[in-house]
C-alpha positions as CSV (number, residue, x, y, z in Angstrom):
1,X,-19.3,-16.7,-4.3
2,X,-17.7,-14.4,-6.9
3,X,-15.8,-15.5,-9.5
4,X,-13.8,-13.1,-12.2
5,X,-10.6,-12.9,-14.3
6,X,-7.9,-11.0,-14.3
7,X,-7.8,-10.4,-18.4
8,X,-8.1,-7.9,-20.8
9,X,-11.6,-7.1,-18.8
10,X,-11.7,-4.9,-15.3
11,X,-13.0,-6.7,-12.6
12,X,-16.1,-4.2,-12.2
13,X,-16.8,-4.2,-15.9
14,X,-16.9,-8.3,-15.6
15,X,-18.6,-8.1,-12.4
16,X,-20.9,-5.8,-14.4
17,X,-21.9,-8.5,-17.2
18,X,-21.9,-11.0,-14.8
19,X,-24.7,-10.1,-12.8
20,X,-27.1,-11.0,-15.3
21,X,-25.7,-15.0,-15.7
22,X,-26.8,-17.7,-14.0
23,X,-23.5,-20.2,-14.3
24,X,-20.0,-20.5,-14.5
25,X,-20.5,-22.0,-17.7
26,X,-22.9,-19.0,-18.8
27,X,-19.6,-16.6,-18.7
28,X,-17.4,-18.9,-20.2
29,X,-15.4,-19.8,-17.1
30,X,-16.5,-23.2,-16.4
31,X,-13.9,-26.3,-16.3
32,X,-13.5,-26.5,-19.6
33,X,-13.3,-23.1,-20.4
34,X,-10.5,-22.6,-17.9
35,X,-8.8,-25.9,-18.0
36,X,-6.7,-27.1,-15.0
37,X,-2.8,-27.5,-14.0
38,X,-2.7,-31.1,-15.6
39,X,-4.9,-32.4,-18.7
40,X,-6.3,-31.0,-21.8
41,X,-7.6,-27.0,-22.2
42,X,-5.5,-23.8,-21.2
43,X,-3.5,-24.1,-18.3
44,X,-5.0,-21.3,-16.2
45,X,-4.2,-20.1,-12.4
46,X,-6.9,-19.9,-10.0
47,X,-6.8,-17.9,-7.2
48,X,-9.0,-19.2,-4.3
49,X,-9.8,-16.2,-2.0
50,X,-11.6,-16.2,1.7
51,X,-12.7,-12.7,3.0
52,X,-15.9,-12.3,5.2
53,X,-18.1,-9.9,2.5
54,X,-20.9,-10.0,5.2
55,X,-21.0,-10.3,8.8
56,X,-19.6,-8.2,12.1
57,X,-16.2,-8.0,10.6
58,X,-16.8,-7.0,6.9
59,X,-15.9,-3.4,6.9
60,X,-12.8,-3.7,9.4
61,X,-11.3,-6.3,7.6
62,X,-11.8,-5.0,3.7
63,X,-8.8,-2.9,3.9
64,X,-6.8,-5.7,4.9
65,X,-7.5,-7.5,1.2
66,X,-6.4,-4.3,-0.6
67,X,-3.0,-5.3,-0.9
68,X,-4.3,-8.3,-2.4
69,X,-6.3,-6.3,-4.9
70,X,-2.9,-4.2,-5.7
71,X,-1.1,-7.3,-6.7
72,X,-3.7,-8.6,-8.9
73,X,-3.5,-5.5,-10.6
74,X,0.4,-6.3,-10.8
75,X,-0.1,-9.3,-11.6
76,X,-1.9,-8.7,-14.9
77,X,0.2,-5.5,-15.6
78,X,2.4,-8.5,-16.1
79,X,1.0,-10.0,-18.7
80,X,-0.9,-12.9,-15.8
81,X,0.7,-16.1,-14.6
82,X,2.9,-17.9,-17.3
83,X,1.1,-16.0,-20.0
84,X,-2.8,-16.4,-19.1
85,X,-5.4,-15.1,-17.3
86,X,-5.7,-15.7,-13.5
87,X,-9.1,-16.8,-12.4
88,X,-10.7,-15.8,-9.0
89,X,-13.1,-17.1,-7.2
90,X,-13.9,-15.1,-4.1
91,X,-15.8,-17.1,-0.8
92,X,-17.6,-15.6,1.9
93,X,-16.8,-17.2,5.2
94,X,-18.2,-14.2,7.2
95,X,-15.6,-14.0,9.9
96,X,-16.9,-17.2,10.9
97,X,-14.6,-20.0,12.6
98,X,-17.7,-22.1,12.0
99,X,-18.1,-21.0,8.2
100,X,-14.2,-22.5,7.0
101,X,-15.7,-26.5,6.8
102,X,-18.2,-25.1,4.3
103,X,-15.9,-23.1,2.4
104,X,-12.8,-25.6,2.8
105,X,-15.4,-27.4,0.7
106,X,-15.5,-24.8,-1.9
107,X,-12.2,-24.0,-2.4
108,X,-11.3,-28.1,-2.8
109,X,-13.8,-27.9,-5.7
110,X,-12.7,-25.6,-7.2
111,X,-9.3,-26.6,-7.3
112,X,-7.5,-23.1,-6.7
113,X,-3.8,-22.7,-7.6
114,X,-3.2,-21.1,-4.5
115,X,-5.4,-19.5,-1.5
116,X,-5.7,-15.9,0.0
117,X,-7.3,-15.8,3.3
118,X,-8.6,-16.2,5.9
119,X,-8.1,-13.4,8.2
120,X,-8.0,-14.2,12.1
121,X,-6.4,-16.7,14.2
122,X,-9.6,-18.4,15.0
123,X,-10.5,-18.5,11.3
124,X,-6.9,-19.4,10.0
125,X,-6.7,-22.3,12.4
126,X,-10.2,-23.6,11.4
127,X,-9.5,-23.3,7.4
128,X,-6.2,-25.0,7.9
129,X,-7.0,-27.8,9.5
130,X,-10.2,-28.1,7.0
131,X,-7.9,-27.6,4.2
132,X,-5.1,-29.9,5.7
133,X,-5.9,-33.1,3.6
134,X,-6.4,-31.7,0.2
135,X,-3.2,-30.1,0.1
136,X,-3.9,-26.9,-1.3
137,X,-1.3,-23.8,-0.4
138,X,-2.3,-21.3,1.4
139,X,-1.6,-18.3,3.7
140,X,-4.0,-16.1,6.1
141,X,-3.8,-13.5,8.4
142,X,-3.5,-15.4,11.4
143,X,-0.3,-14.5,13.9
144,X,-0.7,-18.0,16.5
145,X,2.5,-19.6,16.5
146,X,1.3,-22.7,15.6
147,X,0.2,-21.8,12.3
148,X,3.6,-21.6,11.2
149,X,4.5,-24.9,11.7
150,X,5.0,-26.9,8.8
151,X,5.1,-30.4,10.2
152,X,1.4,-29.9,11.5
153,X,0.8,-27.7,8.7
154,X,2.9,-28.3,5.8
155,X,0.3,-26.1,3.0
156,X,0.0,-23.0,5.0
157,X,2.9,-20.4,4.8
158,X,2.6,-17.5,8.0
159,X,4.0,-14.1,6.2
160,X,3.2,-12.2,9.0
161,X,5.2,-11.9,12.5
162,X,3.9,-14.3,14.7
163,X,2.7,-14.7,18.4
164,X,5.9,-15.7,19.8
165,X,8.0,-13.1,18.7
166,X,5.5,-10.3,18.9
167,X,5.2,-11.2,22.6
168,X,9.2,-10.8,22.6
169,X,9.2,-7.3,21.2
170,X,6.1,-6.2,22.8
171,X,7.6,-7.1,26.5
172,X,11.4,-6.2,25.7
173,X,10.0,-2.7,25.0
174,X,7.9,-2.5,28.3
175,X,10.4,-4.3,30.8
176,X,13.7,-3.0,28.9
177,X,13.3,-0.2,27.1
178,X,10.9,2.0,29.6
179,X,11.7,0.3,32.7
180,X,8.5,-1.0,33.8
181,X,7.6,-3.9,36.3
182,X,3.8,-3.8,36.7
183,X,3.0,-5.4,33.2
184,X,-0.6,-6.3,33.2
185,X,-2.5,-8.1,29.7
186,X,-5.9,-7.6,28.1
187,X,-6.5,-9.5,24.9
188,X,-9.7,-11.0,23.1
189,X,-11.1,-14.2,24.0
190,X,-10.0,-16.2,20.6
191,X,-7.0,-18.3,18.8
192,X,-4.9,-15.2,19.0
193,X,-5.8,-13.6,22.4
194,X,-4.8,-17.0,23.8
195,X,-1.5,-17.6,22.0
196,X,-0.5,-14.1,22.3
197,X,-1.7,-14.2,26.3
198,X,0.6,-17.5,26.8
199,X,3.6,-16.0,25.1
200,X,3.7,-12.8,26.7
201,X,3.3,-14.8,29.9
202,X,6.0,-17.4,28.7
203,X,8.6,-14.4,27.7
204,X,8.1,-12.0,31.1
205,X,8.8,-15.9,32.9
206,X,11.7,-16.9,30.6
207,X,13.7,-13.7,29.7
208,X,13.0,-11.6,33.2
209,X,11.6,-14.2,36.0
210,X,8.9,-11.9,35.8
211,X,5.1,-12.6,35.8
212,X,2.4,-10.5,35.0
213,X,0.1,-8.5,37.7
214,X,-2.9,-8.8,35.9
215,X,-4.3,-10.7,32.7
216,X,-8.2,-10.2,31.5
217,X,-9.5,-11.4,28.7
218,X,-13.1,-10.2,27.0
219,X,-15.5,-11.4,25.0
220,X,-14.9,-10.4,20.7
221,X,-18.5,-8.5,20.9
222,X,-17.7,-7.2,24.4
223,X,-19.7,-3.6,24.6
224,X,-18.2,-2.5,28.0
225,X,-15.0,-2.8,28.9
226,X,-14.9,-1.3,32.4
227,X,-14.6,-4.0,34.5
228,X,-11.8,-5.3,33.1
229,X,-9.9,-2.3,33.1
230,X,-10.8,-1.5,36.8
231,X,-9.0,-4.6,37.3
232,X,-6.0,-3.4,36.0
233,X,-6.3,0.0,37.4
234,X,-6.7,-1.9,40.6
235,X,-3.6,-4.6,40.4
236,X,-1.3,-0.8,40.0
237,X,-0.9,-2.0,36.1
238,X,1.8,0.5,34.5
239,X,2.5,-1.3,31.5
240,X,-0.4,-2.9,29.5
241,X,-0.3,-5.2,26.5
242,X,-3.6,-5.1,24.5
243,X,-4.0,-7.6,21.8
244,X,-7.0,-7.2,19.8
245,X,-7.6,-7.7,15.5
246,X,-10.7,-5.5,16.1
247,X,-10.4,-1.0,16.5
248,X,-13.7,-0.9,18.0
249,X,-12.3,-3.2,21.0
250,X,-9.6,-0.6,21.4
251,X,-12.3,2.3,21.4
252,X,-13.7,0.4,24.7
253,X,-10.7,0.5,26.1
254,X,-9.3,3.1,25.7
255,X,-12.3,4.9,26.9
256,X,-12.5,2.8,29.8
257,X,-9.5,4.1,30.5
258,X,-10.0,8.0,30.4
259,X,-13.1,8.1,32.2
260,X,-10.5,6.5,35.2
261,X,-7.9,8.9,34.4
262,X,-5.9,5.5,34.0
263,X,-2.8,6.1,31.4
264,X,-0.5,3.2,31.5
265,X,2.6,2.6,28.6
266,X,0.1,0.2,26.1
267,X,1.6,-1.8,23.6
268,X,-0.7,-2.9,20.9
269,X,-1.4,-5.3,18.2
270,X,-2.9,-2.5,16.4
271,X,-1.8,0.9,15.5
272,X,-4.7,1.9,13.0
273,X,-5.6,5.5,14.0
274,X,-9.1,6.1,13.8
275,X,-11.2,9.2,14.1
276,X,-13.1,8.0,17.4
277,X,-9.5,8.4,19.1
278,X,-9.7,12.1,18.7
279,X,-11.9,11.8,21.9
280,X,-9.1,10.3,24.4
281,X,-6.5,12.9,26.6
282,X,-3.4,13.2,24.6
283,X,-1.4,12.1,27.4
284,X,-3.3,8.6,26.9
285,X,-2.7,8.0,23.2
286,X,1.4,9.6,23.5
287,X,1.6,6.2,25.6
288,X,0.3,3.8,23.2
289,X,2.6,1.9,21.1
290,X,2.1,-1.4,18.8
291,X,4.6,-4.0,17.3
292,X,4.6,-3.6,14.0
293,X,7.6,-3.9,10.7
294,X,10.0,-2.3,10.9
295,X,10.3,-1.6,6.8
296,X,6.8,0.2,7.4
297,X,9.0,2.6,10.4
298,X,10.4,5.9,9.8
299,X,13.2,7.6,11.8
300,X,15.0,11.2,12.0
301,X,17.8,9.0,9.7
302,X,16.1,6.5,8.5
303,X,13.2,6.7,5.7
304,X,11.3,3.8,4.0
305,X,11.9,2.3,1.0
306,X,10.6,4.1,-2.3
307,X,8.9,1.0,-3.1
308,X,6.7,1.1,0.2
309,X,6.1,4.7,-0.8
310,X,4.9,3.7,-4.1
311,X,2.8,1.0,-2.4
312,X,1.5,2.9,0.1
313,X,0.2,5.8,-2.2
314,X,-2.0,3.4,-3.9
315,X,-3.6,1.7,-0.7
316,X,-4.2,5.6,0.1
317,X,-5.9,5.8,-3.7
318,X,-8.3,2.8,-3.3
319,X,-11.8,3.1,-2.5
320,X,-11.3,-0.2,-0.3
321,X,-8.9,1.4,2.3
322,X,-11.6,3.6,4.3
323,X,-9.0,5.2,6.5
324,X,-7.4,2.2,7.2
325,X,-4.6,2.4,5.5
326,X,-2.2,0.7,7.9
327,X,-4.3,-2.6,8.2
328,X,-3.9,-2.5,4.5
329,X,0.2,-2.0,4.3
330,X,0.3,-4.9,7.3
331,X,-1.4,-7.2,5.5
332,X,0.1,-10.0,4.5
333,X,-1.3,-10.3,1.2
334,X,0.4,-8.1,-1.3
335,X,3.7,-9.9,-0.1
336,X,2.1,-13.2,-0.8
337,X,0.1,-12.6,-3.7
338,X,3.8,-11.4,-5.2
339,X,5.7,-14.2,-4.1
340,X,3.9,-16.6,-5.5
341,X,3.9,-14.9,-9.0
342,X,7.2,-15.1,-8.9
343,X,7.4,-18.6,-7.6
344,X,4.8,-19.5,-10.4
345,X,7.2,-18.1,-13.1
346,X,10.5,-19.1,-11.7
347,X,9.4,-23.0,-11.8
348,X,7.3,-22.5,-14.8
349,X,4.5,-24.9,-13.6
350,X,0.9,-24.0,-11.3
351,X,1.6,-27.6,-10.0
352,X,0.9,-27.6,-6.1
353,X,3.6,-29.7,-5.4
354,X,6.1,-28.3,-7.3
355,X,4.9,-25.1,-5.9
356,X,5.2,-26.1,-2.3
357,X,8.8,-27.6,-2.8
358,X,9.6,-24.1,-4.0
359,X,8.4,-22.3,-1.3
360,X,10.3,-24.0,1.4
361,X,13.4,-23.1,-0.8
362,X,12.6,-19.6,-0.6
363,X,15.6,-17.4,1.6
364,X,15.5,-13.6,2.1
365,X,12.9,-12.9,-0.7
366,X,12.4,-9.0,-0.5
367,X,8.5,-8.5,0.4
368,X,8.0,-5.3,1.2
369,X,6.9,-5.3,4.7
370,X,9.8,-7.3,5.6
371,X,12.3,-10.0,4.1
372,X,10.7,-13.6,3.7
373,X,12.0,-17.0,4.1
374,X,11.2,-20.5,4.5
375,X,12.3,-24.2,5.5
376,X,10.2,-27.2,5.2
377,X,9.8,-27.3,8.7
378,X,9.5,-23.7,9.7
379,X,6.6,-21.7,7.6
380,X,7.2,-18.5,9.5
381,X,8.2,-16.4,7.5
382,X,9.2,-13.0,9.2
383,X,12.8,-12.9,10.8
384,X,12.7,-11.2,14.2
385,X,14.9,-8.6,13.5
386,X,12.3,-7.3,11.5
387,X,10.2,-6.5,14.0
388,X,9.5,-3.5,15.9
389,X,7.9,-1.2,17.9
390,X,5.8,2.3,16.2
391,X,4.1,4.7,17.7
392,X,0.4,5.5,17.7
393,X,0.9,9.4,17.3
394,X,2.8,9.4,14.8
395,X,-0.1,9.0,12.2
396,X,-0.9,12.1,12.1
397,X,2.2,13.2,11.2
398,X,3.5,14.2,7.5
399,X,5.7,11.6,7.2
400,X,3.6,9.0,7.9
401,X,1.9,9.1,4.4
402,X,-1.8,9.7,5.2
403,X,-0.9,8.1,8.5
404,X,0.0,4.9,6.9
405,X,3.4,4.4,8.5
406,X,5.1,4.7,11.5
407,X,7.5,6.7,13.3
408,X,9.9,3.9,15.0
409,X,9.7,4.0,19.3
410,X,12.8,5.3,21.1
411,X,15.1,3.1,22.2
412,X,14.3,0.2,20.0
């Protein structure tokens, strides 16, 4: 556990000093150094924040809490949350659906504000429903539809697309848009393979009486993923949707597929373009696509807003990004981190409660991925029309900012 504040002192400069304390108390952070949102001492903000620092999943999911790390810099450019310092305290769950009990039971002690994190569906569901009864807000990286309830989870707000309607882009563009009938699935074998499995299965039954040819599902730490994509070869798959959080699943597949000379239209959860792509026949990556923003989308008429520019050159600046600067502008948490600021100074109180009745006021506040609102009931936050489809290739063009952003799809 790391804890730091967002003061007059850099967070590597406090980390710096910190190394050689023992206690919270030692660095003059302590309860009653920081005080809480009701009672004596200096009303200060606490930031409760999950990210896996260790584990399978450290480095690919780092970039994704850059935006995070941009807002906090915002956020004390500011002047801090109603005029003080915001506290941190950063947990470790190591991309662990099986670590969120013991950190649930961290973050209730420590009585956060709010909560950043976690990231993945599996992880999301499993802090949520650990976090459920304390009532502390939150909002993670997880797309599962269910997550964006807010009768079964009235703390949690979902500021990224979600299953549902990523399923409804992804197979509009492969039935509609190019025309294709074969539609075969691959995803990972977690909270969001599933949900995103059912809803693409749900939206080829619903919108086209259609059903798909083929569905596989792998194992997160698969290492081979030729069988599986024999079996699509084999069910005459044209158009593929792949739905994986992790690149190095992609890789797999992708090379699975070029050692078969197999090239079918892919639509992806992902469009991060990685070095180990260069490898693959162009004609293979010129037909992969991925649902993504469509505020993060360029066109021959349309250009992104200067302050996604802006954004976007400082997620190329930080050390944190590693080349994966488009995990880092699809992140939710620059959006959220900002939101609540400004629901924190609008209502003038880091009261929970007050906090929450805010939020599920909020209608059409401009993030900049997309626009965000809420209801009481409905905690997902992305309108539809905000979604769309990007292509892979396009990353390595000029305009894509360090391959950052991308060019929109024809057609869509």
């Amino acid at each position: 556990m790391v804890t730091y504040r967002t003061d007059g002192m850099s967070r590597r400069g406090f980390l710096a000093g910190a190394a050689s304390a023992t206690t919270l108390g030692a660095l003059g952070l302590g309860a009653a150094a920081c005080g809480g949102s009701g009672g004596g001492g200096t009303k200060t903000a606490r930031i409760g924040w999950v990210e896996p620092k260790t584990g399978r999943l450290a480095a690919a999911y780092k970039p994704i809490y850059v935006g995070a790390r941009l807002a906090l810099e915002d956020i004390k450019a500011a002047g801090g949350l109603l005029g003080q310092a915001v506290r941190v305290t950063e947990h470790d769950d190591k991309g662990s659906p099986a670590s969120q009990p013991a950190v649930a039971q961290r973050l209730v002690r420590d009585e956060p504000t709010f909560v950043v994190g976690p990231t993945g569906s599996s992880q999301v569901l499993a802090s949520v429903t650990a976090l459920s009864r304390a009532k502390l807000i939150q909002s993670a990286w997880g797309g599962a539809e269910l997550l964006g309830d807010g009768d079964r989870f009235p703390h949690h707000y979902q500021l990224v697309y979600n299953t549902r309607q990523q399923a409804e882009v992804a197979a509009r563009f492969l039935h509609e848009v190019r025309g294709l009938r074969k539609i075969g699935i691959i995803v990972e074998n977690s909270e969001f393979g599933t949900s995103i499995r059912d809803a693409v299965v749900r939206t080829l039954r619903d919108a086209y009486s259609a059903k798909p040819v083929a569905v596989e599902v792998f194992e997160v730490d698969a290492s081979d993923m030729t069988p599986f994509v024999r079996n699509l070869e084999r069910a005459g798959v044209d158009g593929l949707g792949l739905f994986t959080g992790q690149p190095q699943a992609t890789v797999l597949i992708l090379r699975a597929m070029a050692a078969s000379d197999f090239h079918p239209v892919i639509v992806s959860h992902d469009l991060n373009y990685i070095d180990a792509l260069g490898e693959f026949p162009r004609a293979l990556l010129d037909g992969f696509f991925g649902t993504t923003y469509r505020g993060l989308t360029y066109t021959a008429d349309e250009k992104p807003s200067a302050e996604v520019r802006k954004l976007v050159e400082r997620i190329n600046a930080h050390p944190d990004t590693a080349g994966l600067g488009y995990s880092a502008v699809t992140s939710p948490y620059y959006d959220y981190m900002m939101l609540m600021a400004k629901v924190v100074e609008d209502t003038r109180s880091l009261d929970p409660a007050r906090l929450k009745a805010a939020l599920d006021k909020v209608s059409g506040h401009p993030g900049i991925r997309a626009k965000v609102s809420f209801t009481a009931k409905r905690h997902s936050g992305i309108a539809g029309e905000d979604i769309t489809i990007g292509t892979l290739m396009s990353a390595k063009e000029p305009e894509s900012l360090g391959g950052v952003l991308r060019r929109r799809a024809d057609g869509v």
